[in-house]
Steps between C-alpha positions, in 0.01 A plus 500: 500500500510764250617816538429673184753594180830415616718768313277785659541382789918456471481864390285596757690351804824512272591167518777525254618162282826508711276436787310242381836334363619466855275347661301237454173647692156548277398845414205481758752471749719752418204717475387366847883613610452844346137590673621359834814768461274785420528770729225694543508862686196576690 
């Protein structure tokens, strides 16, 4: 699956390269993390 330009998207969700140095999870899924976190006021 492809989720589009990968550095957008780290800036976007700001996924930082610290981030992505500890762990050993693909960008999808920290993006995945990040959406499932969102908190949305209704």
């Amino acid at each position: 699956m492809t989720l589009g330009d990968p550095e957008r998207l780290r800036a976007f969700f700001d996924v930082g390269e610290a981030e992505l140095a500890a762990t050993d999870a693909a960008l999808a899924d920290l993006v995945r993390e990040r959406v499932a976190l969102l908190v949305v006021d209704r």
